[in-house]
C-alpha positions in Angstrom: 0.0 0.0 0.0 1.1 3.2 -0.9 2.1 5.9 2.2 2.9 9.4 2.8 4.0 11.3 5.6 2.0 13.7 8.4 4.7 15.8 10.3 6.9 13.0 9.0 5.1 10.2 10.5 4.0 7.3 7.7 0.5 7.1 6.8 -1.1 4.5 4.5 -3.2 5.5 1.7 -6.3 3.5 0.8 -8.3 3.3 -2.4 -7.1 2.5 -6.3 -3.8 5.2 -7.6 -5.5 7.1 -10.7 -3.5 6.2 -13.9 -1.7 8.9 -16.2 -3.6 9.3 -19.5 -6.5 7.0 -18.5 -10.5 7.6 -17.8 -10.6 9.8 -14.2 -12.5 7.4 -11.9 -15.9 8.3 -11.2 -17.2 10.1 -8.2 -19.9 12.2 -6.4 -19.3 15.0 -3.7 -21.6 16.8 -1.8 -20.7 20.7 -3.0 -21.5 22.9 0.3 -24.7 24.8 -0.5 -25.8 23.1 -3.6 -26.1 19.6 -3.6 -24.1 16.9 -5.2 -21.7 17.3 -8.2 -20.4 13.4 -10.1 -17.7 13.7 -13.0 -20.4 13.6 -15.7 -21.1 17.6 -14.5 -17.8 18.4 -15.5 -17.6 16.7 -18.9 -16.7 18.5 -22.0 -14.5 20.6 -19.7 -10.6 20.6 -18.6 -11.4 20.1 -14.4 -8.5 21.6 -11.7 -9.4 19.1 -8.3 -7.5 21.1 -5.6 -7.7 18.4 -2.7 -6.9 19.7 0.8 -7.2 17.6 4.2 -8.5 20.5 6.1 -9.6 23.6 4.7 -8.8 25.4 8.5 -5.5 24.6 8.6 -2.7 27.6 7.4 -0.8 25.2 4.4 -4.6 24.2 3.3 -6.1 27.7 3.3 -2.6 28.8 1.3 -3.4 26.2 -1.0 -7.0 26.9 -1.3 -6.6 31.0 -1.9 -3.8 29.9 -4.3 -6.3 27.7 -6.4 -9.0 30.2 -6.4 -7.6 33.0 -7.5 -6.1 31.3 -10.0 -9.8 29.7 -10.6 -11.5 33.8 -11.1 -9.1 34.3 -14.0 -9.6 30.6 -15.6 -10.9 30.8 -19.5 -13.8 29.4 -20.5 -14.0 25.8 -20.5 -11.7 25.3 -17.2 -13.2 24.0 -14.0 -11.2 24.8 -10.7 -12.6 23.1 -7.3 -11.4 22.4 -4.0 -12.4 18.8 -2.1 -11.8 18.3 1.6 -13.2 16.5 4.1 -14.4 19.3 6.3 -18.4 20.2 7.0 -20.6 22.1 4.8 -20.1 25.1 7.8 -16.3 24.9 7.9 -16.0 25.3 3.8 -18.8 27.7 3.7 -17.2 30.0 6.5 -13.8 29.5 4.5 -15.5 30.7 1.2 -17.1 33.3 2.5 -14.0 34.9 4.6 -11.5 34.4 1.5 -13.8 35.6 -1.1 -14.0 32.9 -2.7 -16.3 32.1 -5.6 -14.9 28.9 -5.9 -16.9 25.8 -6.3 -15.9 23.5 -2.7 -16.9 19.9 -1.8 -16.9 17.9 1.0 -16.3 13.7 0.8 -13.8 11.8 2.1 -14.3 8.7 1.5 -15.4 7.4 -1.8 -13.5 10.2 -3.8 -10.4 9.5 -1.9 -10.7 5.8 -2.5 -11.3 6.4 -5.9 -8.2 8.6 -6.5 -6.2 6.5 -3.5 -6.0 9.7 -1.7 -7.9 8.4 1.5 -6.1 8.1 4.8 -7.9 6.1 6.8 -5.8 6.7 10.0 -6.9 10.5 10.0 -10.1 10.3 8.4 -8.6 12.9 5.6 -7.9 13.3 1.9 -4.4 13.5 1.2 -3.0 16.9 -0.5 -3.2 16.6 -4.0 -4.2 17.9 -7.4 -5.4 16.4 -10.4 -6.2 17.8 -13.5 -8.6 16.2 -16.2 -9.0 16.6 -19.6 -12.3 17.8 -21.5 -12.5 14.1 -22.5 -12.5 12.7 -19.1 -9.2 11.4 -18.6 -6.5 12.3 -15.9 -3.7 14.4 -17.5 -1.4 15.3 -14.1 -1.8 13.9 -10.6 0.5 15.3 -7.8 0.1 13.4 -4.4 2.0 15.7 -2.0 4.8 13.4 -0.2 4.4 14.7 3.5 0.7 16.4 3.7 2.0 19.1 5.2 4.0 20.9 2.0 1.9 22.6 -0.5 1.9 21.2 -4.1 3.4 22.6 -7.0 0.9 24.7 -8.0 2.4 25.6 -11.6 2.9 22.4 -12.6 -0.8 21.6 -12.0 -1.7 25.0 -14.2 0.5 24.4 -16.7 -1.3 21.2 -17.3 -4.2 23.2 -17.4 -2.9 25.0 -20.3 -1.5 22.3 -22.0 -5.6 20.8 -22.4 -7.2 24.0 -22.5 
């Protein structure tokens, strides 16, 4: 089973690794204020999954003011969302004191174990980001090592641009 560190401690991920230039597994999360969102509501567009393990936390809320202000100045055609396993109050409160327009869900475990991005041990997604083509298919995955670094944001949006 694949691992990665928290505050360099090992911790197992569970659930099936997403394969390079293959169909993105499928998946429904609840998005906070509006019901439920599945991969099909993203098809036909190039999707930015900014995954975050707890949305009040300082490296997570970097992350997540990183991904949407790059998400206001996205073209046409790009989706840019945040997952996490917080509550519906927690994201909503984030959103709303970051100015965020931002489209954030909350699941932990059937997106996780679809993207083998769960960790069981904590009950939290593993920091990531994934990108997905127009045609459904996983273009660039990042799994951050030790959950506590932030990904490499440019990287994940210049695979953006490479699909766009």
């Amino acid at each position: 089973m694949a691992t990665v560190t928290f505050k360099g401690e090992p911790v197992e991920l569970e659930g099936t690794p997403v394969e390079l230039n293959q169909a993105a597994p499928d998946f429904t999360v609840s998005e906070v204020g509006a019901g439920t969102a599945s991969k099909e509501d993203f098809a036909g567009k190039v999707l930015l999954v900014s995954v975050v393990p707890d949305i009040d936390t300082s490296v997570c809320s970097i992350q997540s003011n990183r991904i949407s202000d790059y998400a206001k100045q996205a073209g046409d055609g790009i989706e840019v969302v945040t997952i996490s396993t917080n509550t519906d109050e927690s994201l909503a409160k984030w959103k709303s004191d970051n100015d965020s327009t931002m489209r954030v869900f909350n699941d932990s475990v059937e997106f996780g174990k679809a993207y083998g991005i769960y960790l069981p041990e904590l009950d939290k997604l593993a920091r990531s980001m994934f990108v997905i083509d127009a045609d459904g298919n996983v273009v660039y995955e990042e799994i951050v090592n030790e959950v506590t670094n932030e990904p490499d944001y440019e990287k994940a949006i210049q695979a953006v641009d490479e699909v766009a």
